[in-house]
C-alpha positions as CSV (number, residue, x, y, z in Angstrom):
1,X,107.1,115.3,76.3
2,X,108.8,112.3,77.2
3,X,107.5,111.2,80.5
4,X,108.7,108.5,82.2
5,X,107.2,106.2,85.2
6,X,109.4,104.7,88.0
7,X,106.5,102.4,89.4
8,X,106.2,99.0,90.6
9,X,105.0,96.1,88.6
10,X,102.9,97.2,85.6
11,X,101.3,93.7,85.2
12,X,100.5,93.7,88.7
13,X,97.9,97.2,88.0
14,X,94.6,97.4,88.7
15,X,93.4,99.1,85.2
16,X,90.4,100.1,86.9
17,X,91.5,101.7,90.1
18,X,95.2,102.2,90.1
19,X,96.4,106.7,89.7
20,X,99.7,105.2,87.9
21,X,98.1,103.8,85.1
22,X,95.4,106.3,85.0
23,X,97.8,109.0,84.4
24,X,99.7,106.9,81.9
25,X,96.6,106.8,79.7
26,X,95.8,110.4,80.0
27,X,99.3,111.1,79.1
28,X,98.9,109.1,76.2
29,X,96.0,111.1,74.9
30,X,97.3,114.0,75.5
31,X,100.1,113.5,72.8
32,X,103.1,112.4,75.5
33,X,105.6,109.3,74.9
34,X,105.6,107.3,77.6
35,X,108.3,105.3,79.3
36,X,108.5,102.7,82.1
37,X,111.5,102.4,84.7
38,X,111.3,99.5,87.4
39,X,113.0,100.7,90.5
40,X,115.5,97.8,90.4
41,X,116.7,99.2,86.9
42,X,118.0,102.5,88.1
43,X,121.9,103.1,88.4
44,X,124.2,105.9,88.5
45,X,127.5,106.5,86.2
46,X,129.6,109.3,87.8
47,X,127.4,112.3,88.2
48,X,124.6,110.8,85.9
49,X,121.4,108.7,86.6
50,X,120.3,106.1,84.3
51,X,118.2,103.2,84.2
52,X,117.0,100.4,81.6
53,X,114.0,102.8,79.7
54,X,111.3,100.7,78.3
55,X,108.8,102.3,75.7
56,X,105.5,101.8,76.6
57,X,102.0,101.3,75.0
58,X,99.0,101.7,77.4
59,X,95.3,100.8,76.6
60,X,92.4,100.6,79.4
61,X,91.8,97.0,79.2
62,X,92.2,94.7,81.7
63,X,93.2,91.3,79.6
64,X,95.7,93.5,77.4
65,X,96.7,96.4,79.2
66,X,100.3,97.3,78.1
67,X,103.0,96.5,75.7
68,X,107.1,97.0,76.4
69,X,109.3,97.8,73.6
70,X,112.7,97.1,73.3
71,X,114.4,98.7,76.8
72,X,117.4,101.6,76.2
73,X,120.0,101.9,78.7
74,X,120.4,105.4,79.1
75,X,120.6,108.7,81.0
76,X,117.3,109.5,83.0
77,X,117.3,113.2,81.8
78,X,117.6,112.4,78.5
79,X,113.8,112.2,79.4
80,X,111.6,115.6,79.9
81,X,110.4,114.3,82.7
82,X,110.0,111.6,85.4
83,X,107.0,110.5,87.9
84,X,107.7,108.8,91.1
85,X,105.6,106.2,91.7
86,X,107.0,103.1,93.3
87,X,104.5,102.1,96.8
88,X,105.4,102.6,99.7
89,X,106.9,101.4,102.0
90,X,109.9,104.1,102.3
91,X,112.5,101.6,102.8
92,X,116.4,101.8,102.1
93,X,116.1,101.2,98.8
94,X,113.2,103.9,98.2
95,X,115.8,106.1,100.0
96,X,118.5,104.6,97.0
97,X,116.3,105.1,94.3
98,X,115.6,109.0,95.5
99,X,119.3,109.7,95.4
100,X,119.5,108.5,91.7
101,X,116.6,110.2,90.8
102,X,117.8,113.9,92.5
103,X,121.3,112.9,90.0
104,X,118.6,113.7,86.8
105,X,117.0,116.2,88.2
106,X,120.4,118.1,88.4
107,X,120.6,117.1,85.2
108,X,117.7,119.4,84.1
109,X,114.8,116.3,84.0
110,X,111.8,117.4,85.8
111,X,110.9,114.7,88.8
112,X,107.7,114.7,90.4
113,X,107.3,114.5,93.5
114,X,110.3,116.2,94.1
115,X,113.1,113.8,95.2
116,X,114.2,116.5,98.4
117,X,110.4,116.7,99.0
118,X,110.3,112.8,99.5
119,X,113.3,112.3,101.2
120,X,112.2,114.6,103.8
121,X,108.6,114.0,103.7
122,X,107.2,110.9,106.0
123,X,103.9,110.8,105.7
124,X,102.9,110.9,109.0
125,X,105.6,113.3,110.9
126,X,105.0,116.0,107.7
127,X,101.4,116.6,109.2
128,X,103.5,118.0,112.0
129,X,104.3,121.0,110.5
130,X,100.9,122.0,110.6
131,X,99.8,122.2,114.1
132,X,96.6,123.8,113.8
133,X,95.6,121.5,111.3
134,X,95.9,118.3,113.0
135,X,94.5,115.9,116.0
136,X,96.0,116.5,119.1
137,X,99.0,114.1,118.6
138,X,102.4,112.9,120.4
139,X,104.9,110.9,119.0
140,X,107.0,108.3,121.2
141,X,108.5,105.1,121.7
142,X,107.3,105.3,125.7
143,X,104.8,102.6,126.9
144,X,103.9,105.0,130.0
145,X,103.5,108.3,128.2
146,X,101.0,106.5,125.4
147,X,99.0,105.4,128.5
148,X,99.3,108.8,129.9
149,X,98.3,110.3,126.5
150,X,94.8,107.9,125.7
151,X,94.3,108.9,129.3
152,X,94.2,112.2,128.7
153,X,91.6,111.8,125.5
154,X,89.4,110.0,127.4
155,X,90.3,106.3,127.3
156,X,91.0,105.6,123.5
157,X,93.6,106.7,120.9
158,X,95.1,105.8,117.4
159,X,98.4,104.6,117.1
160,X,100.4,104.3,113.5
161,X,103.7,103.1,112.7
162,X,105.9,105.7,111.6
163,X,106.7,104.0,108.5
164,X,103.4,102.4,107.7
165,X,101.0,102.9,104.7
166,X,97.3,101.8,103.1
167,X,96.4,101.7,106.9
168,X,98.9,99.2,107.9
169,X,99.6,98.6,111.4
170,X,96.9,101.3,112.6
171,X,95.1,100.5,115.8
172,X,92.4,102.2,117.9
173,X,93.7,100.8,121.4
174,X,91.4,101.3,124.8
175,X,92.8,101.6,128.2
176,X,90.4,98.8,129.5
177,X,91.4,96.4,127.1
178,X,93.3,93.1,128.3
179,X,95.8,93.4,125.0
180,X,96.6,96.8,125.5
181,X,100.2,96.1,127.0
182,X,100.7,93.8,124.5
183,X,99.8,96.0,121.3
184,X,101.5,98.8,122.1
185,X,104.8,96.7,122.7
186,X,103.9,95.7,119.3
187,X,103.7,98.4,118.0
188,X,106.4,100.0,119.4
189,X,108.8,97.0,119.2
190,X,109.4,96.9,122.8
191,X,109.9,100.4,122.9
192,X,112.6,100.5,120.2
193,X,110.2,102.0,117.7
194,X,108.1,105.5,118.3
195,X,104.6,105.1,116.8
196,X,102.3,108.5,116.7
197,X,99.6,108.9,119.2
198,X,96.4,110.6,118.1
199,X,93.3,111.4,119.7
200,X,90.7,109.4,118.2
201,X,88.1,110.8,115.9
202,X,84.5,109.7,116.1
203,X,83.8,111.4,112.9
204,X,86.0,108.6,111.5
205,X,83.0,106.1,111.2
206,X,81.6,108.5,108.7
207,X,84.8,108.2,106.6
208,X,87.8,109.4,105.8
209,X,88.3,112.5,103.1
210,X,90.8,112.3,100.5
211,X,91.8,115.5,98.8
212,X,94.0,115.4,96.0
213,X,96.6,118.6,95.9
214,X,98.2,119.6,92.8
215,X,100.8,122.0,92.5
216,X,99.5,123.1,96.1
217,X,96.2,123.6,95.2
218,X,92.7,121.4,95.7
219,X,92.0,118.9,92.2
220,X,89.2,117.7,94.7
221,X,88.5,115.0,97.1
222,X,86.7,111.3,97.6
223,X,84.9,109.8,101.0
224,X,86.0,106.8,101.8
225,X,83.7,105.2,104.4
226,X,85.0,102.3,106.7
227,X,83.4,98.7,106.4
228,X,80.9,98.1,109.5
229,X,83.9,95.2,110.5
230,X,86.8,97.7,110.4
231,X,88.5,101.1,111.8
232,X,90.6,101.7,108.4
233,X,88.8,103.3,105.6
234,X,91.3,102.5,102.9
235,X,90.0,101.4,99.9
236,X,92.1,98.2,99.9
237,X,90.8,97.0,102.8
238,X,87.6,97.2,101.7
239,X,86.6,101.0,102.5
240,X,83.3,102.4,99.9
241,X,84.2,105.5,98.1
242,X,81.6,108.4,97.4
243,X,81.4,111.5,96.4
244,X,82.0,114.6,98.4
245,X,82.7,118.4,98.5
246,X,85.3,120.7,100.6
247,X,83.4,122.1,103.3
248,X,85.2,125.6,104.2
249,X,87.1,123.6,107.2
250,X,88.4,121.6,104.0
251,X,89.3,124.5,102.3
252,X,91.5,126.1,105.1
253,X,93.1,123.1,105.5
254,X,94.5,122.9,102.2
255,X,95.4,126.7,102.0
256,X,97.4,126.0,105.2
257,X,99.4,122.7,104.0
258,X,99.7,124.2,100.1
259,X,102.3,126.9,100.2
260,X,104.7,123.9,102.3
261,X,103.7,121.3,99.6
262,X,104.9,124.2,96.9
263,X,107.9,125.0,98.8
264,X,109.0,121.2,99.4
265,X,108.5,120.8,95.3
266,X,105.9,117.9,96.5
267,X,103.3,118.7,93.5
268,X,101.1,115.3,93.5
269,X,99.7,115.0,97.5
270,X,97.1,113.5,98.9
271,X,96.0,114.9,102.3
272,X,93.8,112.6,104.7
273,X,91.2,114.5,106.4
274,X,89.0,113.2,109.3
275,X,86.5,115.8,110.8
276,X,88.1,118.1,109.5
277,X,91.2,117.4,110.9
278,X,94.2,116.5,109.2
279,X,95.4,112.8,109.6
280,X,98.2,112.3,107.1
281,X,100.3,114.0,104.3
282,X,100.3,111.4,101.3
283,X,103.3,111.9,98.8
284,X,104.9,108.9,97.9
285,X,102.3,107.5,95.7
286,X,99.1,109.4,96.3
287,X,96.1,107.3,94.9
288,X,92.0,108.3,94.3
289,X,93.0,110.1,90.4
290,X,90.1,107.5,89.1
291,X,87.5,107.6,91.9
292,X,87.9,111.3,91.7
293,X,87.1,111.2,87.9
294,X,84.5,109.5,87.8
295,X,82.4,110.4,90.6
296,X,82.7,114.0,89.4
297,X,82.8,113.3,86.0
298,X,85.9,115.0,84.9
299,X,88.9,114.1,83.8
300,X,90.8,114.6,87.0
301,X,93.9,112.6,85.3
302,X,93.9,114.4,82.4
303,X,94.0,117.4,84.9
304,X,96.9,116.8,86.3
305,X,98.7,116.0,83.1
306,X,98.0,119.4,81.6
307,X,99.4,120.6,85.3
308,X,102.7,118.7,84.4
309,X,102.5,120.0,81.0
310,X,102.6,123.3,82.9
311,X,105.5,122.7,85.6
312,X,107.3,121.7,82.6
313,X,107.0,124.6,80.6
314,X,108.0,126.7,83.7
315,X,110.9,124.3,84.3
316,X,112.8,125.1,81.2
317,X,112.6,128.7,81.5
């Protein structure tokens, strides 16, 4: 196949850590030509995506970890198929470069995550859908009814921007703490901004399961564990990852959220599971393919590329 990557700076990866680049190597051994698209590149002629295509050699080493060939200006779905993969946030111009993309997809070109499935998919209000699932949770721009809410969970909650990601902006607040009118009219912008409101978890100090979905179905799953110093277990802020299994809590979580994921063409997920509750629904640019890999000692990358190799198969029939 020819699969191509809309991602964000490749000389800015982290060959060591970063799902992109993992998957780009496993496609590579797997036989695929690979291609990179920087969002900025993308355009539309008529009915017709296209974008400046750049042929790309990957190699896991850190001091010489890609080459570009000479770019192509042409149609996206003259490519088998495309992957996602720019970081959040989802800003306008995520939103611009998810119409384009839906252009090839009509086009026949297999995109993954699907571009419906991320237009309609925020990461926080998607956990929504799944009531049982979830903390008990409100969402609202209302200083009084987020007071009314921590008081109703004891005296402490978690509030998260709407549009946040990698933990940004998340706050335990306390109802006895002197900043507490002041964050929350940060974080609600004066009330011009609804946050969600979730009980707080104290399972969360233990850490924070990531499960990787494919195709609506468990790959498997990391701990992150929070840093002594902080709330957020996100391994960019400095959160420890170890191994861990799906208890059976895990398990009904997953075959809750799956058939949606399915259903919403969102094929590449990663869920966010305290206590066994369900935090957040990841799908703009899930990450933990390499942790996964080698805590297990699989190759969870490769994994998912054989997965694609699938969908594609069943995408031309």
């Amino acid at each position: 196949m020819k699969i191509g990557f809309v991602m964000d700076p490749l000389e800015h990866v982290n060959v060591l850590a970063d799902t992109t680049f993992a998957l780009m190597l496993a496609a590579r051994a797997r036989g695929h030509e690979l291609f990179y698209i920087r969002p900025e590149d993308l355009a539309a002629e008529g009915d017709e995506a296209f974008a400046h295509i750049y042929p790309v050699a990957v190699r896991p080493d850190p001091a010489d970890k890609f080459t570009l060939g000479a770019p192509v200006y042409a149609t996206l779905h003259t490519l088998d198929c495309v992957m996602m993969r720019k970081d959040p946030p989802f800003d306008v111009a995520y939103l611009y470069d998810v119409a384009l993309l839906e252009l090839a997809q009509q086009k026949g070109c297999l995109i993954l995550n699907s571009p419906r499935g991320l237009r309609d998919a925020n990461e926080k209000l998607y956990a929504l859908h799944f009531k049982e699932a979830i903390p008990t949770t409100i969402v609202t721009n209302r200083a009084a009814r987020i007071k009314a809410f921590m008081a109703e969970q004891g005296g402490r909650c978690v509030l998260k921007p709407l549009d946040g990601h990698g933990g940004s902006g998340v706050l335990v607040v306390e109802q006895d703490d002197r900043n507490l009118n002041a964050l929350i009219e940060i974080s609600t912008d004066l009330e011009r901004r609804p946050v969600m409101c979730q009980a707080y978890i104290a399972a969360a100090r233990e850490g924070d399961k990531r499960i990787i979905m494919l195709n609506g179905k468990p790959l498997g799953a990391i701990l992150r564990v929070p840093l002594e110093s902080e709330h957020r277990s996100n391994i960019h802020v400095g959160g420890r990852v170890h191994q861990t299994t799906l208890s059976e809590r895990d398990q009904h979580i997953c075959a809750i959220v799956g058939p949606r994921l399915v259903q919403d063409g969102l094929f590449f997920v990663g869920l966010d599971v305290i206590g066994g509750h369900l935090t957040e629904v990841n799908v703009t640019s899930p990450t933990g393919i390499q942790e996964l890999g080698r805590l297990n000692g699989f190759d969870a990358a490769g994994e998912v590329i054989a997965a694609i190799e699938d969908a594609h198969g069943r995408h031309r029939q």
